[in-house]
C-alpha positions as CSV (number, residue, x, y, z in Angstrom):
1,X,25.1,-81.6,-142.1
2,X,24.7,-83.3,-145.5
3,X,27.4,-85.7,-144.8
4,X,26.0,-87.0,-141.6
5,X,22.2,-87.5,-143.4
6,X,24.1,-89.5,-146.5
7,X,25.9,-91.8,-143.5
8,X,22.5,-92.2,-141.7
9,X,21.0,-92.7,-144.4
10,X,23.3,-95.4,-145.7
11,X,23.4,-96.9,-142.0
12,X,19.8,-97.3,-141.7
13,X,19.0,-98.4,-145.5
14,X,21.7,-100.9,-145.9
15,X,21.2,-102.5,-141.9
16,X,17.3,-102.5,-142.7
17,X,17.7,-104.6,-145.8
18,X,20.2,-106.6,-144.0
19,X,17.6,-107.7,-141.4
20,X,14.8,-107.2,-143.7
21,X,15.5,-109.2,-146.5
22,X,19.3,-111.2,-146.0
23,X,18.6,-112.2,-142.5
24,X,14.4,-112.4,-142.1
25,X,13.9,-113.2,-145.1
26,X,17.1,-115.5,-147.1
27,X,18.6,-116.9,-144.1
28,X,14.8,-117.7,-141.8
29,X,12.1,-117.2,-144.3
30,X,9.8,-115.8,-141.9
31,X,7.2,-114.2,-144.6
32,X,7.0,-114.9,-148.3
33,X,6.9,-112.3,-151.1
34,X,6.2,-112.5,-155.4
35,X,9.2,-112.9,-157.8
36,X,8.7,-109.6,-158.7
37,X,8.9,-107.8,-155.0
38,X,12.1,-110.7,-154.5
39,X,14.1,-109.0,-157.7
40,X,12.7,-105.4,-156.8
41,X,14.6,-106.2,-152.9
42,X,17.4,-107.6,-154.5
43,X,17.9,-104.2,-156.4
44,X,17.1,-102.3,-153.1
45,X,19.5,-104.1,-150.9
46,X,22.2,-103.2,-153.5
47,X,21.4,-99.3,-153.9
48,X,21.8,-99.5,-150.3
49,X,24.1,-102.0,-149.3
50,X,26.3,-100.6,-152.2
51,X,30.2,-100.8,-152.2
52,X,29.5,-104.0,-148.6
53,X,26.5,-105.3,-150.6
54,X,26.0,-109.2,-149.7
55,X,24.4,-111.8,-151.8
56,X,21.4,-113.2,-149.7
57,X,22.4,-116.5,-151.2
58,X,25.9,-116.4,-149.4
59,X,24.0,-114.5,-146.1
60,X,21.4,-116.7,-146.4
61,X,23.7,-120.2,-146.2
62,X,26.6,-119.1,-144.2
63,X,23.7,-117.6,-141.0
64,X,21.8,-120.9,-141.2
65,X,25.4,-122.7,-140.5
66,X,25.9,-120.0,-137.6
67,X,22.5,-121.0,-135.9
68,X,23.3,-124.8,-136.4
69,X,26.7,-124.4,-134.9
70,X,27.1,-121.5,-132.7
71,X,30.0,-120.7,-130.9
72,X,31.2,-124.6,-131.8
73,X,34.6,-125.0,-133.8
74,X,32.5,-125.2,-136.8
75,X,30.6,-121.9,-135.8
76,X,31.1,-119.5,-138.9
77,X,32.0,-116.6,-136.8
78,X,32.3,-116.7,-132.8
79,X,33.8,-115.0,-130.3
80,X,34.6,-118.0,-128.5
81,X,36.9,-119.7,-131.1
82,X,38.4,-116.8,-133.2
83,X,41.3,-114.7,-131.4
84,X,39.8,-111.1,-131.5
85,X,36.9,-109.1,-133.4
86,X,39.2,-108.8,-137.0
87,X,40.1,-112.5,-137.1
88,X,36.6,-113.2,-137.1
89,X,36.0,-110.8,-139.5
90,X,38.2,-112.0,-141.9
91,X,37.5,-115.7,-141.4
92,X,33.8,-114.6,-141.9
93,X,34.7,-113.2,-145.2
94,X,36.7,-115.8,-146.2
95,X,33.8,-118.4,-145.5
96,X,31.1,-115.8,-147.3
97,X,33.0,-115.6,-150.3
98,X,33.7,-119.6,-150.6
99,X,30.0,-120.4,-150.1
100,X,29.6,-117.5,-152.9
101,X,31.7,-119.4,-155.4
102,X,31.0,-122.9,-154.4
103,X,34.4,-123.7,-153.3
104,X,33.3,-125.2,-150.4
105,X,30.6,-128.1,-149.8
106,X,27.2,-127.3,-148.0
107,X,24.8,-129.6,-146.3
108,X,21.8,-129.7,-148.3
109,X,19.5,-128.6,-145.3
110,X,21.4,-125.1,-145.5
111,X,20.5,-124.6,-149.2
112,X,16.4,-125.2,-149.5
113,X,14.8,-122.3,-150.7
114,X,17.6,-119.6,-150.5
115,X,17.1,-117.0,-152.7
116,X,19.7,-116.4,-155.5
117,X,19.8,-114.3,-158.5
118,X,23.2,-115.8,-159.9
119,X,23.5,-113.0,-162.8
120,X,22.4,-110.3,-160.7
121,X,24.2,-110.9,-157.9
122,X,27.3,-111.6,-160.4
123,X,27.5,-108.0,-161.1
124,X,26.0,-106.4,-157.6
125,X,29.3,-108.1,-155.6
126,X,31.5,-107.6,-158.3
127,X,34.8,-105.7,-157.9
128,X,33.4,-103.3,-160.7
129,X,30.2,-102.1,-159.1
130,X,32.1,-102.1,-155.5
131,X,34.9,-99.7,-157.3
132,X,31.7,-97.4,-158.8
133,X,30.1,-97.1,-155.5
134,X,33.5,-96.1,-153.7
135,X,33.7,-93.5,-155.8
136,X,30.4,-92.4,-155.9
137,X,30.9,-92.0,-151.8
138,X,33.8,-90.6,-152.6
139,X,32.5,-87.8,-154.9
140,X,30.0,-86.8,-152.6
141,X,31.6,-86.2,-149.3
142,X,34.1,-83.8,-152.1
143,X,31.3,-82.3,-152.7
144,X,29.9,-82.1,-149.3
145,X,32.0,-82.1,-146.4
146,X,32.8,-78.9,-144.8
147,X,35.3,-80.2,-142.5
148,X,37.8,-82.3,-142.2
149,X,36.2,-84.6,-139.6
150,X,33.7,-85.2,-141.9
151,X,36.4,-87.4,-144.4
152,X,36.5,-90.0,-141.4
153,X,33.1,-91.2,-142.0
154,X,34.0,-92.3,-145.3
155,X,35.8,-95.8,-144.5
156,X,32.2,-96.7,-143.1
157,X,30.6,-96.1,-145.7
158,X,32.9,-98.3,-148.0
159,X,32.3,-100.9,-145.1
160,X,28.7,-100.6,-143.7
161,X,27.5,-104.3,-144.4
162,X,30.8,-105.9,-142.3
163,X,30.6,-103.5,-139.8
164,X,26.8,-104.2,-139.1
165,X,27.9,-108.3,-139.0
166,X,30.7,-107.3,-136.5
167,X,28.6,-105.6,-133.6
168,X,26.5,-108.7,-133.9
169,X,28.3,-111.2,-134.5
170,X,30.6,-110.1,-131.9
171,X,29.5,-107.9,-129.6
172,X,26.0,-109.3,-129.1
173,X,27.7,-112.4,-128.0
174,X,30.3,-110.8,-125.5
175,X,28.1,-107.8,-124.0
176,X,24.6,-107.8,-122.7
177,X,21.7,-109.4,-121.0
178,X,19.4,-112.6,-121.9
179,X,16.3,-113.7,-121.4
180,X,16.4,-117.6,-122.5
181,X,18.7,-120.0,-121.8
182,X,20.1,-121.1,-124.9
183,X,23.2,-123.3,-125.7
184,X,25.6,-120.0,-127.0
185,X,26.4,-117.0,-126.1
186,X,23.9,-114.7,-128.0
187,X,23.3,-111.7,-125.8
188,X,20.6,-109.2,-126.2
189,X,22.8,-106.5,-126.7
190,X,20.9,-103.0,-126.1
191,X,17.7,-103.0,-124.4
192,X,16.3,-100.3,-126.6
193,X,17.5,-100.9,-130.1
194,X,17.8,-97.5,-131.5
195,X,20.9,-98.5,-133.4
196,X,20.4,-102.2,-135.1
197,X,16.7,-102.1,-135.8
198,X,16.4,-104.9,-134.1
199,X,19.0,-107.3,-134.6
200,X,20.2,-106.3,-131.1
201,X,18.1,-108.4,-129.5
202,X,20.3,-111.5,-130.8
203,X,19.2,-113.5,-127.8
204,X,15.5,-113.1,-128.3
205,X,16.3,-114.2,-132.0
206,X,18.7,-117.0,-131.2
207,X,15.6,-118.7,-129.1
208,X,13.1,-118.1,-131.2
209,X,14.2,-117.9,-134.6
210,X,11.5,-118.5,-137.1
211,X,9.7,-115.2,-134.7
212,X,10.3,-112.3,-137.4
213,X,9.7,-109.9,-134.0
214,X,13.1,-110.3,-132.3
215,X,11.9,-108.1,-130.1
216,X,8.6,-107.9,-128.0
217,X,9.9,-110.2,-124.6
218,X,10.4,-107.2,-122.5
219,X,8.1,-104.0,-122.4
220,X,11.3,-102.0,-124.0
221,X,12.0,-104.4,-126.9
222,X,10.5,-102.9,-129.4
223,X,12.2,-103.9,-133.1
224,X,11.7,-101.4,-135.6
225,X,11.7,-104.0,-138.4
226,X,9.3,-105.8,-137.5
227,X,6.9,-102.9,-137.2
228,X,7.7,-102.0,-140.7
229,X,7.0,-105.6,-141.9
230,X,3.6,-105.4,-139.8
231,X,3.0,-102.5,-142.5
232,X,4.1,-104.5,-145.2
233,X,1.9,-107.7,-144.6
234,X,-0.8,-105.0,-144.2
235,X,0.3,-103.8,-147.5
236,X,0.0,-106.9,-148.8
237,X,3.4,-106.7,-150.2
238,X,4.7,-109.5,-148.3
239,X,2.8,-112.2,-146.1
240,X,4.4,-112.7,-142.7
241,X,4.3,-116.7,-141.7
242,X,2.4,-117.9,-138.7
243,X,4.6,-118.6,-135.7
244,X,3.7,-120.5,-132.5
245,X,3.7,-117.5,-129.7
């Protein structure tokens, strides 16, 4: 039982700061928060992200290149160009890593106003603190698991973040239903998002996306990160942006 509360747990904490704070926030700037709250994230997406964590500098520029050029030849990551769902994968890390370490040129319009925290973020993707956290997994499922089944969750915990980017990135453009005609293939891929916390409704968000509420179209589309940002702007820990209904 433990081990399947530490993989929730870990699936739900790492995919909420993925949307939350990579994706809403780096990448579309859909509400605005202090310095402080922005370094106190950045620690939070790392505790949770862990051994997969992403840099919302690289997130941020390579999913801004997505929405300008999806599923085109210059698309970062489409199911249209790349063979099958591990080629993309791997071209997708390829590109996040080279927009990491500035081996690559980037449009300016890509780069205004993502968030980076160079030294910070020099340690969080480091192989070091990857290492630390495999083993820290590691330690607890010896700890932990009672059977043997249990030891097969543990490759998903090493990899949360990528898997996350690959039933997106792939799936919600292969599988699904829309509700806009847009110029890609974004799908909304479950019609109750019980699993993504929204980003299922890729879609919704691939119409509309300055909307932080990916959801909200249909009756059913309820997105679970948005409610908690609702919370959070009541909070007045962050200040969601005005968007045109």
């Amino acid at each position: 039982m433990a081990i399947l509360i530490f993989v929730i747990i870990l699936w739900y904490g790492g995919l909420f700061f993925q949307t939350f704070f990579l994706h809403r926030y780096a990448a579309h700037q859909t509400y605005t928060m202090s310095k402080g709250v922005e370094k106190l994230t950045f620690i939070l997406t790392w505790i949770f992200q862990g051994s997969s964590y992403l840099s919302a500098y690289g997130y941020g520029v390579m999913h801004r290149m997505h929405h300008a050029y999806a599923d085109t030849e210059k698309d970062v990551h489409s199911p249209k160009y790349d063979g099958n769902l591990f080629k993309m994968m791997w071209k997708t890390k390829n590109i996040y890593q080279d927009i990491n370490k500035k081996r690559i040129e980037v449009e300016d319009r890509f780069l205004t106003n993502v968030p980076q925290w160079k030294s910070f973020d020099l340690f969080a993707s480091s192989r070091l603190s990857r290492v630390l956290w495999g083993v820290a997994y590691a330690v607890f499922f010896y700890f932990f698991a009672t059977a043997w089944w249990q030891w097969l969750f543990l490759p998903l915990t090493f990899l949360m973040a990528p898997v996350h980017g690959a039933i997106i990135n792939w799936f919600a453009h292969v599988y699904g239903y829309v509700n806009f005609e847009v110029k890609d293939t974004s799908k909304n891929f479950l019609p109750f998002d019980f699993l993504m916390m929204g980003e299922a409704y890729h879609n919704n968000h691939h119409k509309r996306s300055g909307n932080p509420n990916f959801g909200g179209v249909r009756w059913h589309e309820i997105d679970p990160t948005y409610i908690v940002m609702k919370i959070l702007n009541r909070l007045k820990i962050i200040k969601l942006k005005k968007v045109s209904s």
